[in-house]
Phi, psi and omega in degrees: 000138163296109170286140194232119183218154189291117175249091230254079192102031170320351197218004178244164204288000190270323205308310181296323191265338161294327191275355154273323173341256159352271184296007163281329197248054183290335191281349161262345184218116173277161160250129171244357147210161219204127178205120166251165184290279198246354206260084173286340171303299189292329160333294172316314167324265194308302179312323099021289201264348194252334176037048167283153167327331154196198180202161180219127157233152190294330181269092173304352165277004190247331155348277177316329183290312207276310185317280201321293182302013173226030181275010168241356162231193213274047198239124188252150177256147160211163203236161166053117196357309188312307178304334188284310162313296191308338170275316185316295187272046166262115234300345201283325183274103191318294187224165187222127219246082185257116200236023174286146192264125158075203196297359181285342163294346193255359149317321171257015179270282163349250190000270157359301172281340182284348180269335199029068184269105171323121168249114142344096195246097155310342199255051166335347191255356190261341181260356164275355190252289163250056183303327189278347181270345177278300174331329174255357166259013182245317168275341155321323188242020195023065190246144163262184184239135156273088185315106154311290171299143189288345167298321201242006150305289182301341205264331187288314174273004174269323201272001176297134188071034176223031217274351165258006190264126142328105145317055267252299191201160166257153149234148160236141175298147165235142188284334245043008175075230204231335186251044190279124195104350206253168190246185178322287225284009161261355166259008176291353208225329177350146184223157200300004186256330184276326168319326186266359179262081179289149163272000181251277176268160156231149196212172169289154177322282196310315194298290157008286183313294205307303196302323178284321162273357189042053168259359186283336174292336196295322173284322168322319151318285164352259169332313187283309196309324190272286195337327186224033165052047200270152158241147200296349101016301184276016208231133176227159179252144099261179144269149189204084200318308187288344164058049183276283163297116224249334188176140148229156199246110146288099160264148196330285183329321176130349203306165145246134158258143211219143170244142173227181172135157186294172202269075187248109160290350181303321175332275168292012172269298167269014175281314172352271189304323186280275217355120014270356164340143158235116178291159161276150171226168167240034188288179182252126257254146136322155186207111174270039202252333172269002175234097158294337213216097157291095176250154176231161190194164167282166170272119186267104198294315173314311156311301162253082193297334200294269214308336185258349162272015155278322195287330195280330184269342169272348139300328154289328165089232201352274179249025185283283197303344174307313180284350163293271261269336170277315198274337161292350187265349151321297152316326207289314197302316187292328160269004170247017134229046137080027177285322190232169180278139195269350159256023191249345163334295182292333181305288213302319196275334201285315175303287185306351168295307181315289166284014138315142190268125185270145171223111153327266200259041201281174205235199179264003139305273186326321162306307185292332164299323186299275178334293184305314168318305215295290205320308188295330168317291207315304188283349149345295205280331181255136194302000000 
């Protein structure tokens, strides 16, 4: 059967690389919905060449354009965030690919799962934000969730057949980014451009900004705690420049398992959508004769401070990491429009953590309430 799926971002970079997935695999997968935030051209575009069932873009004001240019095919339109949960849990969808950037995800992951739509999950902020209600509306509803990002792709497919062996601990791999080695006072002067020159991935601005400052492991710690039921205790960083070995799993005995391969997200994008399938590909193979030398190193936390205020706000818990993840997407805009300093990041998120109001157990009013507090602290704070 052809799996029919939803692409929650469609025009950001995993979103572009599901959809070579998909053509490469038509006998396994149709799209039947597309949905971008601003980029209504490329939407038109992709929609167009996919002739999906309907497509949403997020800025209404741009509706009418994306209308008018698909007004001679079989495509139906629609405008404004809301519409995107509302398309996510529609009975037509297999799976649903949620590849939305930062706190937007997490409405239509929630959708979805109230639906009990299997989710693709690319949106690292929606289980850093609410990880105990998507958990728990996912074994409630027995849907599963599908790891994307490739650390936790990797973390997923070493743990297949393992479901009774003792965990010790995870690592997760780091490239180090674009500033690995470098100290404080060469990142005071850094500009959002050298941030953007990743040596590995190419990815959308933000996730990017996050992988140079390494605040993207921190959600990445975040995020493995709720997937695989972790205590932060069990979760280790290394960096791992070469970015071969993608994650590894410590079992109870000391054995390790390593998921490798070269740094292609189609790879886990598309284990993703097939699962448990491994589909064939002709993307291009490893070799170790061209990576003789795998090296690893620590995360030097005086530095790359985003990591160790991910560990400290997923140890405390309840709306703590809710208030990282607005205030780092805060920082992250202000400094990608040269408003801020590229080591003032961490101030501005250490702080509104600080002045944040804490909730043990809060509920999904409270995490939205939560946002809007962090965000409005946050730009406070910036000149």
């Amino acid at each position: 059967m052809i799996k029919k799926l939803a692409i929650l971002g469609s025009t950001g970079s995993i979103g572009k690389q599901a959809l070579e997935v998909v053509e490469s695999n038509p006998d396994f997968f149709s799209v039947e919905v597309l949905t971008a935030n601003n980029n209504e051209e490329l939407l038109i575009n992709q929609a167009i060449k996919y002739q999906p069932d309907m497509v949403v873009i997020a800025n209404e004001s741009k509706y009418k354009t994306v209308k008018d240019a698909l007004s001679s095919y079989p495509v139906k339109v629609f405008a404004g965030i809301s519409a995107i949960s509302q398309v996510a849990s529609m009975a037509k969808i297999d799976m649903v690919l949620s590849a939305l950037v930062g706190f937007s995800g997490l409405q239509p992951t929630l959708a979805a799962l109230q639906a009990g739509i299997p989710v693709a999950l690319a949106n690292k902020e929606t289980l850093v934000v609410a990880g105990d209600l998507i958990i728990e509306l996912a074994l409630a509803n027995k849907t599963p969730i599908i790891p994307v990002d490739s650390e936790h792709s990797a973390i997923f497919q070493v743990l297949q057949g393992e479901l009774n062996n003792p965990v010790e601990k995870i690592i997760l791999t780091a490239s180090g980014g674009p500033f690995r080695g470098k100290d404080l006072k060469f990142l005071e002067t850094v500009t959002p451009q050298q941030a953007m020159n990743h040596p590995i991935w190419n990815m959308g601005a933000k996730v990017t900004i996050d992988s140079a400052s390494l605040m993207n492991k921190g959600l990445e710690a975040i995020e493995a705690k709720w997937l695989f039921n972790l205590l932060p205790s069990q979760i280790e960083i290394v960096v791992h420049p070469q970015s071969i070995i993608h994650s590894l799993v410590q079992f109870a005995d000391g054995s390790l398992k390593a998921q490798m391969g070269l740094p292609d997200m189609r790879l886990p994008i598309q284990y993703a959508l097939g699962y448990p399938i491994r589909l064939k590909n002709s993307f291009p193979r490893f070799s170790f004769t061209d990576y003789p030398n795998l090296s690893f190193e620590q995360v030097d936390t005086s530095v790359f401070k985003n990591v160790q205020l991910a560990f400290e706000a997923m140890k405390k818990g309840g709306n703590i990491p809710c208030v990282l993840n607005a205030a780092n997407e805060i920082a992250v805009d202000a400094f990608l429009n040269g408003k801020i300093k590229f080591t003032e990041m961490s101030n501005i998120i250490e702080n509104t953590i600080n002045k944040a109001f804490f909730i043990s157990k809060p509920d999904f009013n409270d995490y939205f309430e939560t946002d809007k507090n962090a965000r409005e602290t946050a730009i406070k704070m910036i000149k």
